[in-house]
N, CA, C and O atoms as a GROMACS GRO file, in nm:
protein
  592
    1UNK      N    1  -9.061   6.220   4.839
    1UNK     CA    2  -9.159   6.304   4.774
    1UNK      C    3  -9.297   6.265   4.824
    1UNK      O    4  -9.347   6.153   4.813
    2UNK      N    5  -9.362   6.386   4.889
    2UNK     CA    6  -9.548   6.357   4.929
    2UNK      C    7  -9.606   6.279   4.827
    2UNK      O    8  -9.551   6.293   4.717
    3UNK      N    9  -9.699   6.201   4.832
    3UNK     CA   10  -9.820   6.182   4.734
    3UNK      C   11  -9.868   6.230   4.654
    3UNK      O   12  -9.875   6.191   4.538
    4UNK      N   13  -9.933   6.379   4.730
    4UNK     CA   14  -9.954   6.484   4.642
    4UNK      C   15  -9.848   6.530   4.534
    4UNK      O   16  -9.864   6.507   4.414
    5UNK      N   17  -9.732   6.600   4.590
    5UNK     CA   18  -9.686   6.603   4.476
    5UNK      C   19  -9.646   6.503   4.361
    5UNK      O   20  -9.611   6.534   4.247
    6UNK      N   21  -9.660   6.356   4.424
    6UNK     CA   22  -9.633   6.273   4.280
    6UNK      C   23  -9.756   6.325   4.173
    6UNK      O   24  -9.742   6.365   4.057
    7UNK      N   25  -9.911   6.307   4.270
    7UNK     CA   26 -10.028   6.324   4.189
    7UNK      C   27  -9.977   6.468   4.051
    7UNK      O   28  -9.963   6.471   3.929
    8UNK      N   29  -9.965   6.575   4.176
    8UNK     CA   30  -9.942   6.712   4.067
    8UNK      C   31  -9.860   6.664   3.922
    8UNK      O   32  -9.905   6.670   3.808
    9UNK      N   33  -9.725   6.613   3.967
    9UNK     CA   34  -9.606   6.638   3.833
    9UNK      C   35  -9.649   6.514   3.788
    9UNK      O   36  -9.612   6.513   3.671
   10UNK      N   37  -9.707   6.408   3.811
   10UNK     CA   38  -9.810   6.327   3.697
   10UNK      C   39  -9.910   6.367   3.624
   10UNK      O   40  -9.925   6.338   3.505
   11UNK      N   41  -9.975   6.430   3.684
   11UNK     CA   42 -10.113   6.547   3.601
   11UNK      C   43 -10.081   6.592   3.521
   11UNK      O   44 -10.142   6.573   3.415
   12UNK      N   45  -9.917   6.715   3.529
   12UNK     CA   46  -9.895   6.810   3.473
   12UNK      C   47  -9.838   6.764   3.352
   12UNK      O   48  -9.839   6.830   3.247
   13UNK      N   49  -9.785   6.640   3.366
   13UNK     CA   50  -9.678   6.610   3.239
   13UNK      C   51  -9.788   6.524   3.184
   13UNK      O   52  -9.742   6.484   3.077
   14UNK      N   53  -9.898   6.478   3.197
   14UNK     CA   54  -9.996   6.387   3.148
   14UNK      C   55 -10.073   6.519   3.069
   14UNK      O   56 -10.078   6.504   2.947
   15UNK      N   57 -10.117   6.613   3.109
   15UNK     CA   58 -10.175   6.718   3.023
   15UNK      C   59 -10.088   6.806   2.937
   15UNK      O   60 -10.126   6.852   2.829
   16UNK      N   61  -9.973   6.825   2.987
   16UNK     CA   62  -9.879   6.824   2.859
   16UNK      C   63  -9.840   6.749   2.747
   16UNK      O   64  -9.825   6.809   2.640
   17UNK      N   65  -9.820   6.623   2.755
   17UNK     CA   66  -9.857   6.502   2.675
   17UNK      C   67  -9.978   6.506   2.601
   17UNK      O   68  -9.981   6.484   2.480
   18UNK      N   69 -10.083   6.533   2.675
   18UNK     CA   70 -10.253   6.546   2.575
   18UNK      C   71 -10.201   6.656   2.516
   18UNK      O   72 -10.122   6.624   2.428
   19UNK      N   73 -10.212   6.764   2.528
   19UNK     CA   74 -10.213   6.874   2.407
   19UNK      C   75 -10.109   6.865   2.342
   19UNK      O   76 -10.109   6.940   2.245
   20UNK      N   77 -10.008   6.796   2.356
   20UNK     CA   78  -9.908   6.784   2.229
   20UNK      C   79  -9.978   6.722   2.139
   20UNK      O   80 -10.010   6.770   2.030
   21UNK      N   81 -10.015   6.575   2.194
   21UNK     CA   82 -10.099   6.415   2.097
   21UNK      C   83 -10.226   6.499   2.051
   21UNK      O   84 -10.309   6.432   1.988
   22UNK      N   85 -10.261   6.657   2.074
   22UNK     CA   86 -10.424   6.695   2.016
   22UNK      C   87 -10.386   6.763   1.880
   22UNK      O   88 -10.475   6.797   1.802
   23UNK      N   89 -10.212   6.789   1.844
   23UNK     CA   90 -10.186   6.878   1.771
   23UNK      C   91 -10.181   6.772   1.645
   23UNK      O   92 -10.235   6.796   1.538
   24UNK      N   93 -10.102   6.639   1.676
   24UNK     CA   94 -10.077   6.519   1.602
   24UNK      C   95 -10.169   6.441   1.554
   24UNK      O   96 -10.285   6.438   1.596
   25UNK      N   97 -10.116   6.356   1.441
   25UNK     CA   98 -10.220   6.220   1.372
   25UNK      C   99 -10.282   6.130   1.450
   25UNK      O  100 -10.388   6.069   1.451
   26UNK      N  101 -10.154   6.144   1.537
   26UNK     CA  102 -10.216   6.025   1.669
   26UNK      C  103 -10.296   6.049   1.759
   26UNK      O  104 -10.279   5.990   1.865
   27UNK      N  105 -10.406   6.141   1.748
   27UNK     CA  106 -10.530   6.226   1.847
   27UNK      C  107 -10.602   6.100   1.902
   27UNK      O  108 -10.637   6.074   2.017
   28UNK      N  109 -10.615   6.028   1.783
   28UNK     CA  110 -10.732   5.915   1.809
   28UNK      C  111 -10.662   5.790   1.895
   28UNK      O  112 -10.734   5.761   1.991
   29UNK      N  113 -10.609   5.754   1.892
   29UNK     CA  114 -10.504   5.661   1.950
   29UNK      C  115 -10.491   5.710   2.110
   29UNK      O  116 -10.529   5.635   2.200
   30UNK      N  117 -10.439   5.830   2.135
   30UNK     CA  118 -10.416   5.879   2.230
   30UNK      C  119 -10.569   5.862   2.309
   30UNK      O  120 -10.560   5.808   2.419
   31UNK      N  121 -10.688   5.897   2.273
   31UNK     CA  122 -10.838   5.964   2.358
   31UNK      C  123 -10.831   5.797   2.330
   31UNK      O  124 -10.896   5.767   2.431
   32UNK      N  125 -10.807   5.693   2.281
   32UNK     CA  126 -10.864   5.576   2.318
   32UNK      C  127 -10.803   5.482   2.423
   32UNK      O  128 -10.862   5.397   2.490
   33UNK      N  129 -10.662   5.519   2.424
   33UNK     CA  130 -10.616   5.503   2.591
   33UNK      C  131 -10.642   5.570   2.701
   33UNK      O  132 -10.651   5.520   2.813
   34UNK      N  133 -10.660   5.718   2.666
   34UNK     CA  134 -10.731   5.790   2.755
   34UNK      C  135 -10.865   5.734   2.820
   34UNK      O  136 -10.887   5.731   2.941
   35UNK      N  137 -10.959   5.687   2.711
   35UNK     CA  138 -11.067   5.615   2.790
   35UNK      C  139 -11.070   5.478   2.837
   35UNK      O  140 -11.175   5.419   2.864
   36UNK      N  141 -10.945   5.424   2.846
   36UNK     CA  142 -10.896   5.296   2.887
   36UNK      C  143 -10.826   5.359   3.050
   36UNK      O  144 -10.849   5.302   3.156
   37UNK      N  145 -10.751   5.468   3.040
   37UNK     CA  146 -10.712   5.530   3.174
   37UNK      C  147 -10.817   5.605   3.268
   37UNK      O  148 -10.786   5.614   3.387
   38UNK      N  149 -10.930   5.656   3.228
   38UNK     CA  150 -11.086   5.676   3.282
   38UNK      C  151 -11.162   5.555   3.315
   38UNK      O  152 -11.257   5.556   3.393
   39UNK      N  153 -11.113   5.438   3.245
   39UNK     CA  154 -11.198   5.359   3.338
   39UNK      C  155 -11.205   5.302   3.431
   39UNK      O  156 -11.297   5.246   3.490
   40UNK      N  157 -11.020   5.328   3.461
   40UNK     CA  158 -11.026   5.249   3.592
   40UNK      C  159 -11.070   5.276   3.660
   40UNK      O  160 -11.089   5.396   3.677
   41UNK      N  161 -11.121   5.168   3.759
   41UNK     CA  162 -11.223   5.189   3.925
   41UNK      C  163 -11.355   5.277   3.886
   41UNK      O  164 -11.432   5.324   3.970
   42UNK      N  165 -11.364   5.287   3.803
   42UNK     CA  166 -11.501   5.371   3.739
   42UNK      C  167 -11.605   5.278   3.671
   42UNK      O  168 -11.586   5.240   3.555
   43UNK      N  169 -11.692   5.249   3.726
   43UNK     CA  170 -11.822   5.161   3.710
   43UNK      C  171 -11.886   5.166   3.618
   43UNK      O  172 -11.918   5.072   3.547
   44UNK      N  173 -11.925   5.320   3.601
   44UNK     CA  174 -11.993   5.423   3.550
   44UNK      C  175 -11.954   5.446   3.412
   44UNK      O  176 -11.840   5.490   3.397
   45UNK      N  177 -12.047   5.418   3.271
   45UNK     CA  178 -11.958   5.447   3.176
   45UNK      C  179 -11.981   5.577   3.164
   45UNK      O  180 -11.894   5.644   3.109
   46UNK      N  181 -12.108   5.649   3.213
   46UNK     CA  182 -12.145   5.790   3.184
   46UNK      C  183 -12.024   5.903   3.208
   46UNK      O  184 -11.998   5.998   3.134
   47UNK      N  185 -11.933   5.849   3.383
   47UNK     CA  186 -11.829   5.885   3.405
   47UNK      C  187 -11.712   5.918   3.335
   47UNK      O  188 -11.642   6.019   3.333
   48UNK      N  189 -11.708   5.785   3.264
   48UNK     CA  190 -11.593   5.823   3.171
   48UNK      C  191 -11.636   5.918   3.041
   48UNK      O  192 -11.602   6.036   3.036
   49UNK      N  193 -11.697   5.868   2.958
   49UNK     CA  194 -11.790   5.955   2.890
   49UNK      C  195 -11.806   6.107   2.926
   49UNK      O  196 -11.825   6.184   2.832
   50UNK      N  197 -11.798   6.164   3.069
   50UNK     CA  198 -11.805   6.290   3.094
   50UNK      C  199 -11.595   6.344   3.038
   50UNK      O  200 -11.546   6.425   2.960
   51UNK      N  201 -11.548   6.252   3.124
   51UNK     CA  202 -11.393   6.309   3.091
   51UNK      C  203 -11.357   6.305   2.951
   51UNK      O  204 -11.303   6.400   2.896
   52UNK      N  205 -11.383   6.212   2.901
   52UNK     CA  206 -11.369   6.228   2.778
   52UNK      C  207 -11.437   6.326   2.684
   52UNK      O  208 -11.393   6.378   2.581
   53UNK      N  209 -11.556   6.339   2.744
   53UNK     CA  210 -11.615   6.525   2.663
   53UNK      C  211 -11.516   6.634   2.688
   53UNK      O  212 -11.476   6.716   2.605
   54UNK      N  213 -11.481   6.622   2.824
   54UNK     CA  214 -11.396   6.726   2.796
   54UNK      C  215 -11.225   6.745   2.726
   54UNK      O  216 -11.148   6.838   2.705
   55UNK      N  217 -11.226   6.577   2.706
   55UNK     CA  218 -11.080   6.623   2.635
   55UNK      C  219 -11.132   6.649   2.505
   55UNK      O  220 -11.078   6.748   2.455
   56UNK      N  221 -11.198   6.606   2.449
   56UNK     CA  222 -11.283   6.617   2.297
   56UNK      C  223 -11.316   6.761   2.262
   56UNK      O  224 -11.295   6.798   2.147
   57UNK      N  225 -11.377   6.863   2.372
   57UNK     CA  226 -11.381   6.972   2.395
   57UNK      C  227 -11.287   7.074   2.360
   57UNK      O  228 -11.307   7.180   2.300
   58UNK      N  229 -11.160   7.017   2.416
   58UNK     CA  230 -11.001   7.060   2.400
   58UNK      C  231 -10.953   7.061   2.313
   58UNK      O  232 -10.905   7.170   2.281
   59UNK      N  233 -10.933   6.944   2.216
   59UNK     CA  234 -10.913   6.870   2.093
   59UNK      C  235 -10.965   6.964   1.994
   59UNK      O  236 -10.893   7.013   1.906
   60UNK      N  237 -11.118   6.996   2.012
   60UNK     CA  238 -11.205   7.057   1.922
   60UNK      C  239 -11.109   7.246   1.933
   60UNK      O  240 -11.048   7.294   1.837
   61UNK      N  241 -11.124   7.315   2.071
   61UNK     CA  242 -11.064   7.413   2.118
   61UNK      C  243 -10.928   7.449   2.013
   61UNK      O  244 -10.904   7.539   1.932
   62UNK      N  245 -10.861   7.337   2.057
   62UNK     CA  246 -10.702   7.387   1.999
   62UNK      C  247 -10.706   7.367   1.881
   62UNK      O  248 -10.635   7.444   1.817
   63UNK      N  249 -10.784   7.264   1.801
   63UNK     CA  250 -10.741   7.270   1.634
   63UNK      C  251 -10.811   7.354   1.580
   63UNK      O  252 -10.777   7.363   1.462
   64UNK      N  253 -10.928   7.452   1.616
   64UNK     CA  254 -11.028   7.547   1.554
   64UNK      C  255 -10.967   7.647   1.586
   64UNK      O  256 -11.007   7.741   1.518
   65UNK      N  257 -10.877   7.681   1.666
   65UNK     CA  258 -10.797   7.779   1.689
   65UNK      C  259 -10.717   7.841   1.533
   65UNK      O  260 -10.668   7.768   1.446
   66UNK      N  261 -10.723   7.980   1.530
   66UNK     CA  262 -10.606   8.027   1.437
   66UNK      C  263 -10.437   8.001   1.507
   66UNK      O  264 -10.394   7.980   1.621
   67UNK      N  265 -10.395   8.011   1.413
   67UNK     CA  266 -10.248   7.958   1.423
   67UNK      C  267 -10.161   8.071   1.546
   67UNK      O  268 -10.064   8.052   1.621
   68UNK      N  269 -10.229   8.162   1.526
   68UNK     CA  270 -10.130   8.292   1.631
   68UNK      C  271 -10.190   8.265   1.772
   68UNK      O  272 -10.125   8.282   1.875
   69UNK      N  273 -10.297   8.229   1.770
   69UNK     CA  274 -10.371   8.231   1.908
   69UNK      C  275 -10.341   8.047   2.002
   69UNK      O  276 -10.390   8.009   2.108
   70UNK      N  277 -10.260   7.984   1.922
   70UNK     CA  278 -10.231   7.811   1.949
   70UNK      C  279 -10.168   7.805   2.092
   70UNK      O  280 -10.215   7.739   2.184
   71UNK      N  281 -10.062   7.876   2.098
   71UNK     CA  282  -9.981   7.838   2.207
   71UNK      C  283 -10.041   7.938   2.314
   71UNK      O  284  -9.973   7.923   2.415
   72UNK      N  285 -10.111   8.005   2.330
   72UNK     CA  286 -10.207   8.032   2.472
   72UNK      C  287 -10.308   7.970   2.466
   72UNK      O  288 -10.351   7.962   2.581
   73UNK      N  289 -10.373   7.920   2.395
   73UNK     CA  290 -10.490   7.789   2.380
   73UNK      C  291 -10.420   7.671   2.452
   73UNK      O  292 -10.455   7.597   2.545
   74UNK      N  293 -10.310   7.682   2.376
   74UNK     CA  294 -10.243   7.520   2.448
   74UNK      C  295 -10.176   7.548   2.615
   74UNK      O  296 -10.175   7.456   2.698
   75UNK      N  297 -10.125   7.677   2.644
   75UNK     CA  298 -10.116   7.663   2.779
   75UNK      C  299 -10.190   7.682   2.849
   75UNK      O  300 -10.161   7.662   2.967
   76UNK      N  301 -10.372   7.744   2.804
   76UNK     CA  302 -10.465   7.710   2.877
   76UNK      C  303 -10.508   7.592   2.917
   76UNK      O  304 -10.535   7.563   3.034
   77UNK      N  305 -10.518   7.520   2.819
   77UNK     CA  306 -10.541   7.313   2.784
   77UNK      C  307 -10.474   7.265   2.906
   77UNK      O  308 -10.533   7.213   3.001
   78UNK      N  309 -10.310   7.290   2.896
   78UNK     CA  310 -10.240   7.240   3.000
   78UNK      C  311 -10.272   7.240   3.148
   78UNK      O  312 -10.275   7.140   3.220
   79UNK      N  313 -10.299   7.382   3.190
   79UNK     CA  314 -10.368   7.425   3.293
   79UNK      C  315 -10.483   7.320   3.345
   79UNK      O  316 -10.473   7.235   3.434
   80UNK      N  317 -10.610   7.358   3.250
   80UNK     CA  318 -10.750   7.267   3.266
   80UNK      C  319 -10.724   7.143   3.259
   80UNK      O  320 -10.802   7.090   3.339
   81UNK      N  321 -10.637   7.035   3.192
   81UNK     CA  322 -10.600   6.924   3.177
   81UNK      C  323 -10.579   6.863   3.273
   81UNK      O  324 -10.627   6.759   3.319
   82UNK      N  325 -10.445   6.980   3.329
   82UNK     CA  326 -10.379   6.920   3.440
   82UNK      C  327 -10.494   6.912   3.589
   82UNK      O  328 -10.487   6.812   3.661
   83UNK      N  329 -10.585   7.011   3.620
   83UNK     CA  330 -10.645   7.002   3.703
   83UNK      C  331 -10.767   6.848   3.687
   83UNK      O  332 -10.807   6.767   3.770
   84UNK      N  333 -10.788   6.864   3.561
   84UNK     CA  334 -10.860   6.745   3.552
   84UNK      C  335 -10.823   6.609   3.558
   84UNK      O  336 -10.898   6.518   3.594
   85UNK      N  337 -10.689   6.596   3.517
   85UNK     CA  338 -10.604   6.468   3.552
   85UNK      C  339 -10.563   6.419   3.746
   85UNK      O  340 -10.554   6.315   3.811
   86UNK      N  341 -10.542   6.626   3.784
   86UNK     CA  342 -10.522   6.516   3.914
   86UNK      C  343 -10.644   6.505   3.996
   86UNK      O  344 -10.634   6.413   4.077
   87UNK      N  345 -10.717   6.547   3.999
   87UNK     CA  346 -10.896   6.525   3.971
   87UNK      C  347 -10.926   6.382   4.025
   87UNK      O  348 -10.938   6.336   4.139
   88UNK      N  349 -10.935   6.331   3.900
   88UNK     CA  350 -10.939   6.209   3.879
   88UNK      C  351 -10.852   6.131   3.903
   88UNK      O  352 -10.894   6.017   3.920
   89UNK      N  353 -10.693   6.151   3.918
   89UNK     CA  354 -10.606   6.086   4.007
   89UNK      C  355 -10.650   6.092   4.122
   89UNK      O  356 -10.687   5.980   4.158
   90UNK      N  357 -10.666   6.176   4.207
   90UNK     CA  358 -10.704   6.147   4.349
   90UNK      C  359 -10.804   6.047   4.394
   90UNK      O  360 -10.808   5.987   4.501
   91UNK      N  361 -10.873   6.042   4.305
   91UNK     CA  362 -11.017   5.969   4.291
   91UNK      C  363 -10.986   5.792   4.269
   91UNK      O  364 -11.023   5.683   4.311
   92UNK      N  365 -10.885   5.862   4.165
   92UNK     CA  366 -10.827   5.671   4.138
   92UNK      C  367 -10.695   5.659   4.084
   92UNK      O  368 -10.660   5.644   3.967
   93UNK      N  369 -10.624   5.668   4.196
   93UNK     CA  370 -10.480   5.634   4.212
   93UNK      C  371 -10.461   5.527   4.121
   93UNK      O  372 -10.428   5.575   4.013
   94UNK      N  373 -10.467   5.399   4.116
   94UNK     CA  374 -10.495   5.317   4.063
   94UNK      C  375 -10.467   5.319   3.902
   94UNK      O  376 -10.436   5.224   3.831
   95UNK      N  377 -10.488   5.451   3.866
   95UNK     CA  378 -10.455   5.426   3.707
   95UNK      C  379 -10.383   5.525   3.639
   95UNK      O  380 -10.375   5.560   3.521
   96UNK      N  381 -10.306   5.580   3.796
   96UNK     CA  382 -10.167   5.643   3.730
   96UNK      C  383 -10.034   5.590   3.684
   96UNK      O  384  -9.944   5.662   3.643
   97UNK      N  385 -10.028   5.458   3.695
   97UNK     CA  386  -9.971   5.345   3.611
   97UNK      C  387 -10.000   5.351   3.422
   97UNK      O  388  -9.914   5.352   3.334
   98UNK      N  389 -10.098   5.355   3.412
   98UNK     CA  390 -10.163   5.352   3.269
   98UNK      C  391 -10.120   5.464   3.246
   98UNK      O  392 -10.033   5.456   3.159
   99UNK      N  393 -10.141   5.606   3.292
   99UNK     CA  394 -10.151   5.727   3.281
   99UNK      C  395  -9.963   5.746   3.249
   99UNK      O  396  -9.916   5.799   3.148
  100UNK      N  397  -9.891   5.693   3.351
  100UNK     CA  398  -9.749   5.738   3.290
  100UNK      C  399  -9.696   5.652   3.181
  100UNK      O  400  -9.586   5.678   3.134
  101UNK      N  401  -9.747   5.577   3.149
  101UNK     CA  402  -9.723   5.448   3.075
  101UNK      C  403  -9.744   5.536   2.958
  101UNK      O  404  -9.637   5.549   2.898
  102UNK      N  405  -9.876   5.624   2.883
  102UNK     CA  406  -9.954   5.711   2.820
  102UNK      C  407  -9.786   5.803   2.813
  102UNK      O  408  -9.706   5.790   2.720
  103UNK      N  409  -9.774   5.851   2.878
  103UNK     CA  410  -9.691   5.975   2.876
  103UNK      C  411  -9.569   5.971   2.850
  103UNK      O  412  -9.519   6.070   2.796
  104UNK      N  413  -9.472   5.838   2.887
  104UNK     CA  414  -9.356   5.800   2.844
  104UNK      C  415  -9.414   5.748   2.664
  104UNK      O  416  -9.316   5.700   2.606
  105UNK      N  417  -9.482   5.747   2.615
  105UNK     CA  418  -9.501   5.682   2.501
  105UNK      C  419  -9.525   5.779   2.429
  105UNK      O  420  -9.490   5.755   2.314
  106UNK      N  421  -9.589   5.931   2.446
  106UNK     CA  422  -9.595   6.035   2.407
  106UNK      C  423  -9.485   6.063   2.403
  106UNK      O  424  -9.447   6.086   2.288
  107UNK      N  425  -9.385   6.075   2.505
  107UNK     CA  426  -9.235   6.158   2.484
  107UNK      C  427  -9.157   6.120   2.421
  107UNK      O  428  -9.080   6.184   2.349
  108UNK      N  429  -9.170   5.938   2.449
  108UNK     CA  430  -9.043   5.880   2.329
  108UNK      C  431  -9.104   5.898   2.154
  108UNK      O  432  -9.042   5.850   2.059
  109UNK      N  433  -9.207   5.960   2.141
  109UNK     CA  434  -9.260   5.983   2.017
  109UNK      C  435  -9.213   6.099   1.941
  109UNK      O  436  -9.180   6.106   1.822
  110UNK      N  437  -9.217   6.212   2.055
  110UNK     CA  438  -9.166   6.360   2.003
  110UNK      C  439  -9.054   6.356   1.936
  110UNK      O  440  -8.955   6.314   1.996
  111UNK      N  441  -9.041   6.397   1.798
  111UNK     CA  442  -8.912   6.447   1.738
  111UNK      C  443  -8.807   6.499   1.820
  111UNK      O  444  -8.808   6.602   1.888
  112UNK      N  445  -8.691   6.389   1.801
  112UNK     CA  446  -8.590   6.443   1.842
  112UNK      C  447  -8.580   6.436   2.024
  112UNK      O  448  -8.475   6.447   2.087
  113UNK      N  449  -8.714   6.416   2.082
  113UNK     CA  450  -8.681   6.439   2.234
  113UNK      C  451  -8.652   6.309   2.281
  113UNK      O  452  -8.671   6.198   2.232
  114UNK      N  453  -8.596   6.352   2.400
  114UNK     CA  454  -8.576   6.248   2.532
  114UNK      C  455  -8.635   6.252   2.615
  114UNK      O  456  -8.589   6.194   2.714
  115UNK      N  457  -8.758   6.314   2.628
  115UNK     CA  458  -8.870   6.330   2.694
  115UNK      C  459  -8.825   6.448   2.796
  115UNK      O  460  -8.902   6.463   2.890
  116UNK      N  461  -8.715   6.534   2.794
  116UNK     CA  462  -8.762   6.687   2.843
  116UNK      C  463  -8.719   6.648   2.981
  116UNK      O  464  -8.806   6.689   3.058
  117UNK      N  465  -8.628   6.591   3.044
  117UNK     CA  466  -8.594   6.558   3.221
  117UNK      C  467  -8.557   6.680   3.252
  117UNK      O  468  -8.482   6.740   3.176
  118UNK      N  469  -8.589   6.720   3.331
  118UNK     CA  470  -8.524   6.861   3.449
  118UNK      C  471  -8.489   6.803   3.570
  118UNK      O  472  -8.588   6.770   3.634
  119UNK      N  473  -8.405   6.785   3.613
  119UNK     CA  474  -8.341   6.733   3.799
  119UNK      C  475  -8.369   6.912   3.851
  119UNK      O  476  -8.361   7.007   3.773
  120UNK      N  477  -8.393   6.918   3.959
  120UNK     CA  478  -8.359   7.056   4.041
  120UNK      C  479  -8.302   6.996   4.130
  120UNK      O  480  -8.354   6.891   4.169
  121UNK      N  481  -8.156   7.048   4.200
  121UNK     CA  482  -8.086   7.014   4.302
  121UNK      C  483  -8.065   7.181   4.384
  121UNK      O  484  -8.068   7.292   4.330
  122UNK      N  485  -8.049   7.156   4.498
  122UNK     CA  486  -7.959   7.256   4.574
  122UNK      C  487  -8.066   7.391   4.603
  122UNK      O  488  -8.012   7.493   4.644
  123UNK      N  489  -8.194   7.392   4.584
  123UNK     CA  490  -8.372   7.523   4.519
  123UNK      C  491  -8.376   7.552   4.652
  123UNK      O  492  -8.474   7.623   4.674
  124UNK      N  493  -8.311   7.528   4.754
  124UNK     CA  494  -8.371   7.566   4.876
  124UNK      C  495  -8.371   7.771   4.841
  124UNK      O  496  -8.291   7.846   4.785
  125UNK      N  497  -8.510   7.792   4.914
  125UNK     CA  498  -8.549   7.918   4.915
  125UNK      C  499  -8.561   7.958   4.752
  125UNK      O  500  -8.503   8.051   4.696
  126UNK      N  501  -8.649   7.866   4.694
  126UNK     CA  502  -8.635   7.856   4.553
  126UNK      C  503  -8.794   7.817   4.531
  126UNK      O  504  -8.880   7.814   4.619
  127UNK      N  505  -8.809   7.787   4.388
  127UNK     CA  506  -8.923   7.725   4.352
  127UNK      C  507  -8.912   7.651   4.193
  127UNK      O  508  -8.860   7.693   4.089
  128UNK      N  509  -8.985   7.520   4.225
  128UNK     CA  510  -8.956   7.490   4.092
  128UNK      C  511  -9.062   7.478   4.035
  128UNK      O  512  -9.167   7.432   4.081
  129UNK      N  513  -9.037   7.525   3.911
  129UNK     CA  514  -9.139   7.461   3.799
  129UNK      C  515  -9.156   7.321   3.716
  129UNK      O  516  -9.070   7.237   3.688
  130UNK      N  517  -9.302   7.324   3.683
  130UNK     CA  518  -9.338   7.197   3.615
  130UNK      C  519  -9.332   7.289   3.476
  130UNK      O  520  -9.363   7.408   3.464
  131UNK      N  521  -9.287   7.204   3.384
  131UNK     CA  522  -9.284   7.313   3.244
  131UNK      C  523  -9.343   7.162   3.102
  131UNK      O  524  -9.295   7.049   3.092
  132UNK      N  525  -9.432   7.213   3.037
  132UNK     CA  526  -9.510   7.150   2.930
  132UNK      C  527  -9.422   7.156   2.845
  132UNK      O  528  -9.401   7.054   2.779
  133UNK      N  529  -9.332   7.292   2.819
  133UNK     CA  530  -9.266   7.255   2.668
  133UNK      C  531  -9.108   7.326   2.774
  133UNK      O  532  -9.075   7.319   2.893
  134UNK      N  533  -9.044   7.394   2.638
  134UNK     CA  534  -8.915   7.418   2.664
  134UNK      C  535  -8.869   7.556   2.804
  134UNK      O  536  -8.898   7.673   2.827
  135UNK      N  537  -8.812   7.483   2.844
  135UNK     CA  538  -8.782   7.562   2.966
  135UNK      C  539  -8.638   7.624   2.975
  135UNK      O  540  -8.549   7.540   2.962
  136UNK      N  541  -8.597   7.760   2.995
  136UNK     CA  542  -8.461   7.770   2.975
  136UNK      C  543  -8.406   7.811   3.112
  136UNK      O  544  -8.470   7.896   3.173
  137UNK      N  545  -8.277   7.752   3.179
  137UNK     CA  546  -8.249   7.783   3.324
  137UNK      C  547  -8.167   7.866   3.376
  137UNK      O  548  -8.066   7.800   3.401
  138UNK      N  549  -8.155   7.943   3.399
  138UNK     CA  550  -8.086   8.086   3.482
  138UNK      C  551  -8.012   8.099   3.624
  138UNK      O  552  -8.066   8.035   3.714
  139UNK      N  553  -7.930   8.150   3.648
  139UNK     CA  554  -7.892   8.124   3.780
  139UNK      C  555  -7.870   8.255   3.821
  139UNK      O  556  -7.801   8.332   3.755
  140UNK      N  557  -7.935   8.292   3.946
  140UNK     CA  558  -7.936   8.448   3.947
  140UNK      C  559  -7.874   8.445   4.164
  140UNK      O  560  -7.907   8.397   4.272
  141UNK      N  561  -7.774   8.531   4.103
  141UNK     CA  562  -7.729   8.529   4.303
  141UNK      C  563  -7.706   8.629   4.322
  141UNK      O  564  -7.629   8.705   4.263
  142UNK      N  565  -7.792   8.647   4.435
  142UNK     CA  566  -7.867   8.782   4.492
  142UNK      C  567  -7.784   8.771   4.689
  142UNK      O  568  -7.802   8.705   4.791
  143UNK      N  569  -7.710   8.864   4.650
  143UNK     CA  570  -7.677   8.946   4.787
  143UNK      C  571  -7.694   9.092   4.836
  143UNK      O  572  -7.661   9.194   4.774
  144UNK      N  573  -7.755   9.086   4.968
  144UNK     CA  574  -7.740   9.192   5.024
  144UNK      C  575  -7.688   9.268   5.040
  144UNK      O  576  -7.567   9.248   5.055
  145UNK      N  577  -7.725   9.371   5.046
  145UNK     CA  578  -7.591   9.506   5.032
  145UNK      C  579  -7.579   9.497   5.174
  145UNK      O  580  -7.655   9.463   5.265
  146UNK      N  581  -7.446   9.543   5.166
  146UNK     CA  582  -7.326   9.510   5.346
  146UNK      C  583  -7.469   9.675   5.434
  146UNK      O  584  -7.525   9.772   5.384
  147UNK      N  585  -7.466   9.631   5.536
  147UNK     CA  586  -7.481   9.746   5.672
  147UNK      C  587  -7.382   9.789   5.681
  147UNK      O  588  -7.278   9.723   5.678
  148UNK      N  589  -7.393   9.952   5.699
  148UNK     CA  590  -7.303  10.022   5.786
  148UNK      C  591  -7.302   9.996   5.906
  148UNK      O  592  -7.225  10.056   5.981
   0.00000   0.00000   0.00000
């Protein structure tokens, strides 16, 4: 697997992880490892301080939300999250250690889950998805109609 894509499906499941922990008791807990995972290699406290406005931003976003409008709030979050996580992953590799550490601790938390594994085997001429919540899988086989 490239680099890059480790960076991506670390991002993606790290901002899936935040907007679950923004819905929960544990908000505060979560943004204070979060700014323990912003600081690495970051000098700058203003730096971190900026990322952290914007998860606070989010936080603020999804719980002021009405209840019908939540789950496109939250797959927007995911979206912006995720771009901002690998963001700052690229920037500092270095503290995507902390960052999955964060995310396995989120999943073994969720009711009932096992943290959601998907394997894809065999996708050639395929595409896979990264999925935040429940994903359901289909198998669709597509042949050509015969030439005369």
């Amino acid at each position: 697997m490239s680099e890059v894509l480790n960076v991506a499906e670390l991002a993606a499941t790290g901002a899936a992880a935040l907007v679950a922990e923004m819905a929960r008791t544990t908000w505060q807990s979560v943004r204070d490892a979060m700014a323990r995972v912003f600081g690495w290699g970051n000098e700058e406290p203003e730096a971190v301080a900026r990322q952290l406005l914007q998860l606070d931003a989010g936080y603020e976003l999804l719980n002021g939300t009405e209840q019908a409008d939540q789950e496109a709030v939250a797959n927007a979050l995911r979206t912006t999250l995720g771009i901002q996580l690998q963001t700052f992953l690229r920037q500092h590799p270095e503290a995507a250690g902390e960052l999955r550490a964060l995310v396995q601790r989120s999943e073994a938390s969720e009711p009932g889950g096992d943290g959601g594994r998907v394997i894809a085997r065999n996708n050639t001429n395929s595409q896979v998805v990264i999925s935040g919540g429940s994903i359901i899988g289909n198998t669709l086989h597509y042949r050509p109609e015969a030439t005369q």
